[in-house]
C-alpha positions in Angstrom: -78.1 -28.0 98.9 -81.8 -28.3 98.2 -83.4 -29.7 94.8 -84.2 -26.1 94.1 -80.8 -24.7 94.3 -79.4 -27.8 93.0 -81.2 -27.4 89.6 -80.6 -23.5 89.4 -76.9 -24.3 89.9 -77.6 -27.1 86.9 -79.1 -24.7 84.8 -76.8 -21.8 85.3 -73.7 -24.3 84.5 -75.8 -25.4 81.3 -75.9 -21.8 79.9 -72.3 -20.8 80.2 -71.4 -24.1 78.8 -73.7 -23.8 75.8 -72.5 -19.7 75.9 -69.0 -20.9 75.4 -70.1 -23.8 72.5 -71.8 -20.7 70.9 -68.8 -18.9 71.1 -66.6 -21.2 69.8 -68.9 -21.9 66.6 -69.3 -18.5 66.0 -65.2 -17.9 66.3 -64.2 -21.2 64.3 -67.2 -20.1 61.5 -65.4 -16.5 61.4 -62.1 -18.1 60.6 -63.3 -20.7 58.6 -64.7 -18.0 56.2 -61.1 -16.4 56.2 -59.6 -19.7 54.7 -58.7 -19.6 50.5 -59.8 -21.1 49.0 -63.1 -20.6 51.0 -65.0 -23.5 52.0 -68.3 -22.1 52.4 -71.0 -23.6 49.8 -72.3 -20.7 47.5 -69.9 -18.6 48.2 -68.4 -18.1 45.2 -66.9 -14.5 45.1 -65.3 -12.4 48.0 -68.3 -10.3 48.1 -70.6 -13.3 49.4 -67.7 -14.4 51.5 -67.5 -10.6 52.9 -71.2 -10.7 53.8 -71.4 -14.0 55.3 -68.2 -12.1 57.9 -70.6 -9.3 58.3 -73.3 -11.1 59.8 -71.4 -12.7 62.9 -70.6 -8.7 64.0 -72.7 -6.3 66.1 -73.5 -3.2 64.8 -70.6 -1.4 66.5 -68.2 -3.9 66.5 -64.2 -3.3 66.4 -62.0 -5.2 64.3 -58.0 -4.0 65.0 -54.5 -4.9 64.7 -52.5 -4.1 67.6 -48.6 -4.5 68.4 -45.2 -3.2 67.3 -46.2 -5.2 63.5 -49.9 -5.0 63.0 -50.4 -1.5 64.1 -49.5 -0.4 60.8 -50.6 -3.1 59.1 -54.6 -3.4 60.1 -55.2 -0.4 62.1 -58.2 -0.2 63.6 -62.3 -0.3 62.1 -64.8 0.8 64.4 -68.3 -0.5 62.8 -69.4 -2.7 60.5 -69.2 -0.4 57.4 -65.5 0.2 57.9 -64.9 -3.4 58.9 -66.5 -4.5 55.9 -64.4 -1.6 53.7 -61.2 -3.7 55.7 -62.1 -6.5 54.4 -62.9 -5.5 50.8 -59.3 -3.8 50.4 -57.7 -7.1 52.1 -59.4 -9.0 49.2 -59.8 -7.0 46.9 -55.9 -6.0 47.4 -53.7 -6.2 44.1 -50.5 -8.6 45.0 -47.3 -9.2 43.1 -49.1 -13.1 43.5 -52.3 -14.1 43.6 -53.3 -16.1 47.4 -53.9 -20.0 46.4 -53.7 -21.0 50.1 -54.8 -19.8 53.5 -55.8 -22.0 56.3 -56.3 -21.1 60.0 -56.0 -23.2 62.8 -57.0 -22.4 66.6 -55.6 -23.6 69.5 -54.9 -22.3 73.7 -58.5 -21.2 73.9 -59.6 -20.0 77.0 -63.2 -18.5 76.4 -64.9 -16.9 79.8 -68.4 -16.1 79.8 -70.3 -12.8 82.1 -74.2 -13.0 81.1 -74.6 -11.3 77.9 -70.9 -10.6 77.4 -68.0 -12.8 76.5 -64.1 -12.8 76.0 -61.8 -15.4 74.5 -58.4 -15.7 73.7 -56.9 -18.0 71.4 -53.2 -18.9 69.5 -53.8 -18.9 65.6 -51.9 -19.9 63.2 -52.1 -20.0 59.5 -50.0 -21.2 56.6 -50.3 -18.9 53.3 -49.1 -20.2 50.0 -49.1 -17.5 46.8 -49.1 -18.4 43.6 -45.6 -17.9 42.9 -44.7 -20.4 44.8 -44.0 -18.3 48.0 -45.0 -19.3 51.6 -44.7 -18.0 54.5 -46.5 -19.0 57.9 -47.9 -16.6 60.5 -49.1 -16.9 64.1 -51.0 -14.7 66.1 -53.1 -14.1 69.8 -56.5 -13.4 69.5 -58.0 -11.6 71.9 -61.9 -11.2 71.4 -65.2 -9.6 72.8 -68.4 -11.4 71.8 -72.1 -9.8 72.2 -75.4 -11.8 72.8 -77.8 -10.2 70.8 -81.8 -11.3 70.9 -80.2 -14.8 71.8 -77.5 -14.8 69.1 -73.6 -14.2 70.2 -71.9 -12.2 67.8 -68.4 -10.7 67.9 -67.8 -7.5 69.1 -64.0 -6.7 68.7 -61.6 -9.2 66.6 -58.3 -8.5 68.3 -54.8 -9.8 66.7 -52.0 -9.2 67.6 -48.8 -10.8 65.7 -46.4 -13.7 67.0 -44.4 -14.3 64.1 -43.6 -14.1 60.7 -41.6 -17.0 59.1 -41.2 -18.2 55.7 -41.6 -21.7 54.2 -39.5 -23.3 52.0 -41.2 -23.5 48.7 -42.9 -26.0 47.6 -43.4 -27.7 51.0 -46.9 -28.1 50.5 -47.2 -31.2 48.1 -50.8 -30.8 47.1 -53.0 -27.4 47.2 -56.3 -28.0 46.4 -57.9 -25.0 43.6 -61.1 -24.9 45.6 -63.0 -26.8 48.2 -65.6 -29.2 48.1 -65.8 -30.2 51.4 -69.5 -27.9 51.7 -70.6 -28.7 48.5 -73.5 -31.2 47.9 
């Protein structure tokens, strides 16, 4: 192989590599803005935290629930204005206890890159403590379409589908912080 084709071959690994960091960011930011208490700095009402979500969709992206348990638990949006209504009723969503603790953690990603297009799967899983002491600990596939846009990827269809259900014992959590710090300056 010549210089020439050599360095095209470079660049063209280069690009899907930084595609797939891209991705990955713009995943891990999407979840990390689902986490309560939410880390973000300034963000200090659902609202914000709703239209800091908002910005990492296209315009007609799909957000759905699918499988035997989420079906009729999420549904299906199609477009940001009904993804972002989703989202308002999730938190905005009277409980018999009020959410202290959610935290999301990926793992199994496989992320595959097509020029401007982009699907990645992942395992999540997330612990959720409420205030009245009950926990309970869900896992779920991800299966997700991302969009480069003008040079910037965003997501265009959040896929879950549920794995499990379980619930904690309470009061296995020894220490559950009342907000974060960890963005703050």
């Amino acid at each position: 192989m010549d210089l020439a084709n050599r360095l095209d071959a470079l660049s063209a690994r280069v690009a899907e590599l930084s595609a797939e960091a891209d991705i990955r960011r713009l995943q891990s930011r999407y979840m990390f803005l689902c986490d309560t208490p939410c880390p973000e700095a300034g963000v200090t009402d659902d609202r914000a935290r709703i239209d800091r979500i908002m910005e990492l969709y296209c315009d007609d992206a799909i957000w759905e629930g699918v499988g035997a348990y989420y079906d009729n638990q999420f549904g299906r949006c199609v477009g940001k204005a009904a993804i972002r209504a989703h989202f308002e009723a999730f938190w905005g969503r009277k409980r018999d206890s009020a959410l202290v603790l959610n935290v999301h953690y990926l793992t199994s990603e496989q992320i595959h890159v097509r020029g401007d297009e982009a699907d990645g799967q992942w395992v999540h899983c997330q612990p959720w403590i409420f205030a009245d002491g009950r926990s309970l600990l869900r896992s779920s596939r991800l299966n997700n379409l991302f969009r480069r846009q003008d040079g910037v990827w965003t997501i265009a269809r959040t896929r879950t589908e549920n794995m499990f259900v379980a619930p904690l014992r309470p009061g296995w959590a020894g220490s559950i912080p009342t907000g974060s710090v960890l963005m703050q300056p």
